[in-house]
C-alpha positions in Angstrom: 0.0 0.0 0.0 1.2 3.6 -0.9 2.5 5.1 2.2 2.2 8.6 4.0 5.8 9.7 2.0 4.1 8.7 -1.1 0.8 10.5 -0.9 3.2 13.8 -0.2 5.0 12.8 -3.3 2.1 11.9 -5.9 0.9 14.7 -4.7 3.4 17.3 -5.0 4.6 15.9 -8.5 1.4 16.9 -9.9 2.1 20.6 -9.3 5.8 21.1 -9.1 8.1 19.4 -12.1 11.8 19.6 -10.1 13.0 18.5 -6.6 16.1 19.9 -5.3 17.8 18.3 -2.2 19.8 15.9 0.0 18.8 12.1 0.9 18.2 11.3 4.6 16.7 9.0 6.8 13.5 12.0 7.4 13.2 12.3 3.3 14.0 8.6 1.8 11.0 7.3 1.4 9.4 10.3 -0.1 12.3 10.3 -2.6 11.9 7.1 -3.5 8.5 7.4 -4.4 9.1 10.6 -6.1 11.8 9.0 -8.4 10.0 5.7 -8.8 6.7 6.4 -9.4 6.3 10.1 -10.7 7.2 12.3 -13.5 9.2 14.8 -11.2 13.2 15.1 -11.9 15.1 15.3 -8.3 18.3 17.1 -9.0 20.8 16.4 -6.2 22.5 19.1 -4.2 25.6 18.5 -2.1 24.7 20.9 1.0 20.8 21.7 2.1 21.0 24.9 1.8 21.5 24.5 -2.0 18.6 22.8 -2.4 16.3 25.6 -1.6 18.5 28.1 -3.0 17.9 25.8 -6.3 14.1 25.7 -5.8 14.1 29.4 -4.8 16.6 30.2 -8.8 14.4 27.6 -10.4 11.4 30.0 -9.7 13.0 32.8 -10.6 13.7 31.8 -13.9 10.6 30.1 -15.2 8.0 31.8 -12.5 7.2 28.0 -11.8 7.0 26.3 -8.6 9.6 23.9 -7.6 10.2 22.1 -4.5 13.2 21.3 -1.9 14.1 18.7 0.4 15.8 17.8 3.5 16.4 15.4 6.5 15.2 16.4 9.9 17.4 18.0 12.3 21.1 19.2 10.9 19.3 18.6 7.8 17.2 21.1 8.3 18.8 24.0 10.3 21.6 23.8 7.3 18.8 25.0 4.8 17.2 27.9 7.5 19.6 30.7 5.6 18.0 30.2 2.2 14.9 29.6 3.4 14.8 33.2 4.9 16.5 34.6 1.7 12.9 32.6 -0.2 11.0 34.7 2.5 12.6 38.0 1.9 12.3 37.9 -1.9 8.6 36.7 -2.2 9.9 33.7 -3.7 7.4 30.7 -3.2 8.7 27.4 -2.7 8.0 23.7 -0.8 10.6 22.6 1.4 10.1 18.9 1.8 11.7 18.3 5.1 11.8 15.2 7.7 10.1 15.9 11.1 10.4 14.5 14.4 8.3 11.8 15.7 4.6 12.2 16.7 5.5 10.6 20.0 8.2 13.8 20.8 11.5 15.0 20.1 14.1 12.5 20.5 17.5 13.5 22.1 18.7 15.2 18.3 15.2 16.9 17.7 14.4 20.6 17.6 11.6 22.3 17.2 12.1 22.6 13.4 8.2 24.3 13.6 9.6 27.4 15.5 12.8 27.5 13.6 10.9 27.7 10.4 8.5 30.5 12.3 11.3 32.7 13.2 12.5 33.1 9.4 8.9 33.8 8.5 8.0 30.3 7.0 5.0 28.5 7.9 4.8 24.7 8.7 2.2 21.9 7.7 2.3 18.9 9.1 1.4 15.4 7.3 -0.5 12.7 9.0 -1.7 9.1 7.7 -5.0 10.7 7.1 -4.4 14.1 5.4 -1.1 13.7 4.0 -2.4 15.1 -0.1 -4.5 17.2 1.2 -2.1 19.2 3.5 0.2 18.8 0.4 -2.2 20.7 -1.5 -2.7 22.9 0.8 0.8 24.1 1.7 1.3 24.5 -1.9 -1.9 26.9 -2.1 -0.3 28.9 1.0 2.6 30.0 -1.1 1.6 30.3 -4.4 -1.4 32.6 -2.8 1.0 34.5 -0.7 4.6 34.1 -2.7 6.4 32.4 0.4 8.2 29.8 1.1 6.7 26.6 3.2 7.5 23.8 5.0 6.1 20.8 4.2 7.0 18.4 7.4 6.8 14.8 8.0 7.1 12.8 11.1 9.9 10.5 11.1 7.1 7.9 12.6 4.1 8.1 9.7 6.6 8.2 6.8 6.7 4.4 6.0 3.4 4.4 7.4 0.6 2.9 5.2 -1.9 5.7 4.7 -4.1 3.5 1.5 -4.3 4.8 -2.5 -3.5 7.8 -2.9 -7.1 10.2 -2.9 -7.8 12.9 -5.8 -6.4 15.8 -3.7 -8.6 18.6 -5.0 -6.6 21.4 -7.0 -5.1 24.7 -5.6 -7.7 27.4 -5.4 -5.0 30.8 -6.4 -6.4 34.2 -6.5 -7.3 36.0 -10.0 -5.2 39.2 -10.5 -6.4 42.2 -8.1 -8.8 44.1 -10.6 -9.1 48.1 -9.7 -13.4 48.6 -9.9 -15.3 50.7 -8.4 -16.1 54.8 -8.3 -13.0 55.5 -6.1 -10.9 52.9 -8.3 -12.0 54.5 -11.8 -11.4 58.4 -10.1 -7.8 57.0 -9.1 -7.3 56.1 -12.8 -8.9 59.0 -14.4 -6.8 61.5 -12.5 -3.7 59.7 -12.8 -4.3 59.6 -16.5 -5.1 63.2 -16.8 -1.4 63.9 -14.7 0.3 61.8 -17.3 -1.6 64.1 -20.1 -0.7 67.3 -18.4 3.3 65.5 -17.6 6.0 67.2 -19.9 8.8 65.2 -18.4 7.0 61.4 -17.5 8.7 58.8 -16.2 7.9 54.8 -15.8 9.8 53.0 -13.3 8.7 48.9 -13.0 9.6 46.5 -10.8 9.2 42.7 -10.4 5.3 42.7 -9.5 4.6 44.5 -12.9 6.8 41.2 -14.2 4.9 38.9 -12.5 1.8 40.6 -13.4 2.4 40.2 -17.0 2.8 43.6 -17.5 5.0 44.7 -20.0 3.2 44.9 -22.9 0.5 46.9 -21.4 3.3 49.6 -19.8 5.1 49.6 -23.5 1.7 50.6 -24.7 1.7 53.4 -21.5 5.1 54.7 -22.4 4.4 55.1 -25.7 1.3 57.1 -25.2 2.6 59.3 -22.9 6.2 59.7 -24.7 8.0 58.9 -21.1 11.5 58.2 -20.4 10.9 54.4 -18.7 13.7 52.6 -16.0 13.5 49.7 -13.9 13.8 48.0 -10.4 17.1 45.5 -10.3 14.5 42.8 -10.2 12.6 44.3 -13.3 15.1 44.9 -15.7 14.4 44.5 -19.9 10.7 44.8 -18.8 9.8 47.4 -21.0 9.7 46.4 -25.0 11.7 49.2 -26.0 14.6 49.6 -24.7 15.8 52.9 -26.8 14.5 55.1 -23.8 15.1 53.2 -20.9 17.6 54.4 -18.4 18.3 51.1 -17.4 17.9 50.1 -13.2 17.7 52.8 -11.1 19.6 53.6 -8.3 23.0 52.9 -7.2 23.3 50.3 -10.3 22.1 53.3 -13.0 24.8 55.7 -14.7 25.0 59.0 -13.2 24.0 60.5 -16.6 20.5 58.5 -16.7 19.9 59.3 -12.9 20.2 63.0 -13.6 17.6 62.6 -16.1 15.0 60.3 -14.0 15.6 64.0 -11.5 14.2 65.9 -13.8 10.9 64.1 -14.4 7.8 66.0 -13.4 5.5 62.8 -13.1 6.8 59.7 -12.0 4.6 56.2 -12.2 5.7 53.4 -10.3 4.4 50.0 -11.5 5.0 46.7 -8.9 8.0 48.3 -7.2 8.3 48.9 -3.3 11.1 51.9 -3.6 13.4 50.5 -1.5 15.9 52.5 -0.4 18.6 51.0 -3.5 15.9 51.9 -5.9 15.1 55.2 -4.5 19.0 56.2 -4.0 17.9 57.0 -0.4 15.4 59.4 -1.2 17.2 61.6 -3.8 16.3 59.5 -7.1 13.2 62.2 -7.7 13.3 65.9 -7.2 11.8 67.3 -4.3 9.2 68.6 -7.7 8.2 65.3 -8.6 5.0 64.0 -8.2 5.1 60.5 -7.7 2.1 57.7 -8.1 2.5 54.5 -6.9 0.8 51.6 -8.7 1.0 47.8 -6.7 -1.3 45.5 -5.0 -0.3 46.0 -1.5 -3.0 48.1 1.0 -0.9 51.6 0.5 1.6 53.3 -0.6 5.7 52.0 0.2 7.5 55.2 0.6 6.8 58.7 2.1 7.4 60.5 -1.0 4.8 58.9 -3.2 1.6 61.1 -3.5 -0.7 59.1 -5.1 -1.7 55.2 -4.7 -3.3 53.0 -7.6 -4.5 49.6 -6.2 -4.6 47.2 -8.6 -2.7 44.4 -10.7 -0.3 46.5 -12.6 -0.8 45.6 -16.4 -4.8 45.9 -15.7 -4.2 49.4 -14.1 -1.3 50.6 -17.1 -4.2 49.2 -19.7 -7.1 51.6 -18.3 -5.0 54.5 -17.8 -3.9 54.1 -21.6 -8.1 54.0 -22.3 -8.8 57.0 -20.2 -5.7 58.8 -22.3 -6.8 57.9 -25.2 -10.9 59.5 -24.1 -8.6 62.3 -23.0 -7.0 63.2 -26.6 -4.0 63.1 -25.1 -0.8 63.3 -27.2 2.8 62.1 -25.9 4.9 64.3 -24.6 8.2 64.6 -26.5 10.2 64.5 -23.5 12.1 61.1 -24.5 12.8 61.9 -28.1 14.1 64.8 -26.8 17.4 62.9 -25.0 19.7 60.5 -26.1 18.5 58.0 -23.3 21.3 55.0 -24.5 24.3 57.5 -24.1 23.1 58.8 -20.7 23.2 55.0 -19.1 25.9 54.4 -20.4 28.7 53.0 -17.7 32.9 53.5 -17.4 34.7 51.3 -19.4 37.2 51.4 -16.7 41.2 51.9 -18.3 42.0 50.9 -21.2 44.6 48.2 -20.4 42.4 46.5 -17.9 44.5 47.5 -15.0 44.4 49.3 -11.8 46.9 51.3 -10.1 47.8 48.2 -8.0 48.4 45.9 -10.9 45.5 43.4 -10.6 42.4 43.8 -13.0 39.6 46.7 -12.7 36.4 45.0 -12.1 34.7 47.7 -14.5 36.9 46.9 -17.4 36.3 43.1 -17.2 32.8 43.5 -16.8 32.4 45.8 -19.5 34.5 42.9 -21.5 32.5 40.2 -20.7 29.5 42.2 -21.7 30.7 41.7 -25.3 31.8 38.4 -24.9 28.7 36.4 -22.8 26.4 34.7 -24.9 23.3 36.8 -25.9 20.9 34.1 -24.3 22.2 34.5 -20.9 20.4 34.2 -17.8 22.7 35.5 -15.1 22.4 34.6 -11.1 23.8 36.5 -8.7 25.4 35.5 -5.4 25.5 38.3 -2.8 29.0 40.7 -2.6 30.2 43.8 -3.3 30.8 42.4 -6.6 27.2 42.7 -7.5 27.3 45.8 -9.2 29.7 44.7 -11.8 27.1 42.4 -13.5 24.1 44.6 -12.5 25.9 47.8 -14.5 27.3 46.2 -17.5 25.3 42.7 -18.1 21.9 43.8 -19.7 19.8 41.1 -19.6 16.4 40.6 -22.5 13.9 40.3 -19.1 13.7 40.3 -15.7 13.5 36.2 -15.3 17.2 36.5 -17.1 18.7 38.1 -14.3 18.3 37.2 -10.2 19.9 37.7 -7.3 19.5 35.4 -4.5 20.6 36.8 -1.7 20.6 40.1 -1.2 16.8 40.4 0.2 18.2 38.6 3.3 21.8 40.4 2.4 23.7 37.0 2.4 26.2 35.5 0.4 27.5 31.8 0.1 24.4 31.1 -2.2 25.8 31.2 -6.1 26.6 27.6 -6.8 23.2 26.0 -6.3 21.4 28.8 -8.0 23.0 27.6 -11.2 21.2 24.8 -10.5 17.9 25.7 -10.5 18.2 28.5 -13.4 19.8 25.3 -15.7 16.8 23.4 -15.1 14.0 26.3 -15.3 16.3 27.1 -18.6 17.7 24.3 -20.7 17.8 26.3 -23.9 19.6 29.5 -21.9 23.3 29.8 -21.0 23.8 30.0 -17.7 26.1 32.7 -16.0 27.4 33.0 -12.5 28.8 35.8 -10.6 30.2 35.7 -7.6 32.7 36.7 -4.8 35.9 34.9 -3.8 34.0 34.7 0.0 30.5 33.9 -1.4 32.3 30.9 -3.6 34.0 29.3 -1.4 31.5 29.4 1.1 29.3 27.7 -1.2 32.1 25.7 -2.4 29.9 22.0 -1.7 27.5 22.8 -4.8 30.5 23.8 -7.2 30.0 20.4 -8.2 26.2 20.7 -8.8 26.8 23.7 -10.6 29.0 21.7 -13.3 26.8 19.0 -13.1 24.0 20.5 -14.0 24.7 23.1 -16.0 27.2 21.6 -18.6 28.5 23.1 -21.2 25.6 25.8 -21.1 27.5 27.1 -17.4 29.5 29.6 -17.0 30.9 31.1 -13.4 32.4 34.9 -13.1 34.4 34.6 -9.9 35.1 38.6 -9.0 38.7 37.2 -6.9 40.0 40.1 -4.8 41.5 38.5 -1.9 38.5 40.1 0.5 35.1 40.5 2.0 35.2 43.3 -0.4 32.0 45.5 0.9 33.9 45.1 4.7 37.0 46.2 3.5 35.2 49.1 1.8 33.0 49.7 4.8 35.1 49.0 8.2 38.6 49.0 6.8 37.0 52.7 6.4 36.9 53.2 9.3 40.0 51.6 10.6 39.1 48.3 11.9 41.5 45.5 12.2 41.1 44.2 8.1 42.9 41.0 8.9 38.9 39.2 9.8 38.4 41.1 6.1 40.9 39.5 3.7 41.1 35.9 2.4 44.2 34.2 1.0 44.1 34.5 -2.6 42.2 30.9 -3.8 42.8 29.1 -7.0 39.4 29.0 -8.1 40.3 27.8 -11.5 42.1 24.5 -10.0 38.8 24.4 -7.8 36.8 23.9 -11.3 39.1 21.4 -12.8 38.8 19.0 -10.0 35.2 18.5 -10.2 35.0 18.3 -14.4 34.9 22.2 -15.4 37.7 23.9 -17.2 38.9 26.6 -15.3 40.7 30.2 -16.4 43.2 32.4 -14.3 42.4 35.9 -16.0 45.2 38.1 -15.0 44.5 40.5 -18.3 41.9 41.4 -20.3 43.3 39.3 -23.1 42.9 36.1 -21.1 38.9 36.7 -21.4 39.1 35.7 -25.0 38.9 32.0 -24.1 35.1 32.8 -23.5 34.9 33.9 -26.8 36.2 30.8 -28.6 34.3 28.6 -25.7 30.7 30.2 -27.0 31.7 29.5 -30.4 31.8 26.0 -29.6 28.4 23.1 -29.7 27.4 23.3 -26.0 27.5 19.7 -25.9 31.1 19.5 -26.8 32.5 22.1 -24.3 32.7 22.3 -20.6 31.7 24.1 -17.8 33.6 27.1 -17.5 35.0 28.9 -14.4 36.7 32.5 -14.8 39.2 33.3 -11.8 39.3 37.0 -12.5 41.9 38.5 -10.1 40.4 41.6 -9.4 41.6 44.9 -7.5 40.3 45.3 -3.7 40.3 49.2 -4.3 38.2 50.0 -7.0 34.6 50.3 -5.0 31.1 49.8 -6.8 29.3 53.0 -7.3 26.4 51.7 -5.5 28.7 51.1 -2.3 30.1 54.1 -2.5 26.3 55.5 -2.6 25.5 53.5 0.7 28.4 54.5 2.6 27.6 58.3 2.0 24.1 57.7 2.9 25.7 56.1 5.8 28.0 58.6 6.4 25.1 61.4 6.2 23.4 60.1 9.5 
């Protein structure tokens, strides 16, 4: 008879096509089922953590669920870092994880139940009765909600018989948040009319208005209104037409394309929450600017919007194009008016490559590799000062082609097994990592899951300057002991070779050309590839130096 692990599994197959995770004694049977008996893959990980951090890229990427599992106990507690990083990002998920006996704790048991409260994720517990349905469920809690959840069972029911499997009634999702009523349609009509009256508008999109489908509703907005449009980090290549985009916003935008975005007289924010990167800590508008906030949430995000839309973000952008269109209303000129790709526009860094202490400037091998990285890219991003190198110079075709995981909980350590779960969401996409010499080799166990699963369609940027970079940057400042800071330079291309990747020392700009004859080759004929870029400590990432001034200013 199919047991309680297998219910969970039959269950969860139907809904999620990829399982990320380690074996244990809490997990086994439900893996066994899960390989045995339905149509799910499992993709192995070598550290827990991983495996939600795969689940957690996998989403990303495809907007599709995926799941994760663990063993009770250590099991467990090792994947509690990327399970908060799931809850910070809105990033829903299923952790599949052991639990510890009905009867109580034994002497290794914690309360995995609180654990998983204190990062924000909630549990559900199988029994022998309810096992689909509490699968089903958990998975309607975060698809409803866009959290992770923990899907727990007892160490005592899994091998328990719990009869067939039942017809676990589907997920019951809510329909996009549709703006009606007199108060909805005067919120639209006067926020049209502001755009008709705008001579300098600006459209600034985040990753709700991705996940709301929309883009082709705000291209339609922008063009009507002739405004200049920019992105969130999370929303980037949104926008169909890119000729007057600005690119992200905030500490990752050129200084040229943020003094433009200051000069806007309207502002419309679609499925953003202004955080304070976006926002450049309160100075990306003029003081001038009115600013309207479109999202789904009950009010406004930041004190400096003056107007709130409620509503799914491509049904709200689609009415306010009707009501201009009742209005008359012409665009306004403003963006043919600028040459919008000159103005974001980042430094090239030197021409040789080099910085004053001899090792390579970040900017000049990111603007490099911009030329060189395959134009089908989908880049994943571990956490690091090193963040802004890719976020300035790697434009990416949408926002599903670019995430970082990490930085809403503002960890690193989590770049390996995001390659993972992008190469699976992705199999027709190269896959490109960047990361920090700390964040790497704290991640170092999945390495091996990054080659494994990404191939020949992998590629890993490893930004290697010998330091916690944004500490050095930050406390070595301020004249802290930088010993703690710095790492001893690590042979991350040797790393690569010894699990199956080929692996590059780039020294000099010339040494990225191996990328370019690597993308020439079939995908299935080439390697993994792994580029140790030795990297200066002391050229700092505009956006750092933008947070330590705003630092600085308090």
């Amino acid at each position: 008879m199919p047991t309680v692990s297998a219910h969970v599994a039959h269950t969860l197959a139907r809904h999620v096509d990829h399982v990320f995770g380690v074996m244990g004694n809490g997990n086994a049977w439900f893996l066994d089922t899960l390989m045995r008996e339905t149509s799910a893959r499992f993709t192995a990980v070598r550290h827990e953590s991983g495996g939600v951090v795969a689940a957690d890229a996998h989403f990303r990427a495809s907007n599709r669920l995926a799941a994760a599992t663990a063993t009770y106990g250590a099991g467990f507690t090792n994947a509690l870092t990327a399970l908060a990083e799931a809850r910070q990002a809105h990033v829903p998920l299923v952790l599949v994880a052991g639990d510890e006996p009905t009867s109580g704790p034994r002497p290794w048991d914690v309360d995995q139940i609180a654990l998983a409260a204190a990062v924000g994720a909630r549990t559900y517990t199988v029994g022998r009765a309810d096992a689909a349905a509490t699968t089903v469920i958990a998975i309607e809690h975060a698809l409803t909600y866009n959290v992770p959840v923990v899907l727990a069972i007892p160490y005592d029911v899994a091998a328990r018989d719990a009869g067939p499997v039942p017809p676990a009634p589907e997920p019951v999702l809510p329909g996009p948040l549709v703006p009606a009523g007199p108060f909805d349609a005067a919120a639209i009509a006067d926020l049209a009319k502001t755009l008709a009256d705008a001579e300098r508008p600006f459209l600034l999109a985040g990753r709700g208005a991705w996940l709301a489908g929309a883009g082709p509703a705000l291209g339609e907005l922008a063009a009507a209104t002739g405004a200049v449009t920019g992105t969130t980090a999370l929303g980037r290549g949104i926008f169909p037409d890119d000729r007057h985009d600005v690119g992200v916003t905030g500490g990752f935008g050129a200084e040229g394309a943020m003094a433009l975005v200051h000069e806007a007289d309207v502002a419309v924010v679609f499925g953003a929450s202004l955080n304070q990167f976006t926002m450049r800590f309160g100075e990306l508008f003029s003081p001038g600017t009115r600013v309207v906030q479109v999202d789904t949430g009950s009010a406004a995000t930041h004190r400096h919007v003056g107007g709130y839309v409620r509503g799914d973000a491509a049904l709200v952008a689609s009415a306010v194009v009707e009501e201009l269109a009742k209005l008359g209303a012409g665009p306004s000129g403003w963006r043919e008016s600028v040459d919008v790709p000159a103005l974001r526009a980042h430094d090239p860094g030197p021409a040789d490559g080099l910085a004053d202490d001899g090792r390579l400037d970040p900017r000049a091998v990111a603007h490099r590799l911009a030329g060189l990285l395959p134009a089908d890219r989908v880049v994943v991003s571990d956490g690091g000062h090193f963040i802004g190198w890719a976020n300035m110079y790697w434009p990416v075709s949408s926002p599903d082609r670019m995430m970082m995981v990490g930085t809403a909980y503002q960890s690193i350590g989590l770049g390996f097994p995001s390659v993972a779960g992008a190469a699976t969401a992705r199999p027709d996409a190269t896959v490109v990592l960047t990361t920090g010499d700390g964040g790497g080799l704290m991640a170092l166990a999945d390495l091996e899951t990054a080659v494994r699963t990404a191939g020949g369609r992998g590629v890993a940027v490893v930004w290697n300057d010998a330091a916690y970079g944004a500490e050095v940057h930050v406390y070595g400042r301020q004249g802290l002991a930088e010993e703690p800071m710095r790492i001893p330079e690590t042979d991350f291309a040797a790393l690569a070779g010894a699990v199956g990747a080929e692996g590059i020392v780039v020294r000099e700009l010339a040494d990225l050309e191996r990328l370019a004859g690597w993308s020439a080759e079939p995908a299935d004929a080439r390697r993994f590839l792994l580029l140790d870029c030795r990297v200066s400590p002391r050229v700092v990432a505009p956006y750092q130096e933008e947070i330590l001034r705003a630092s600085s200013a308090r």
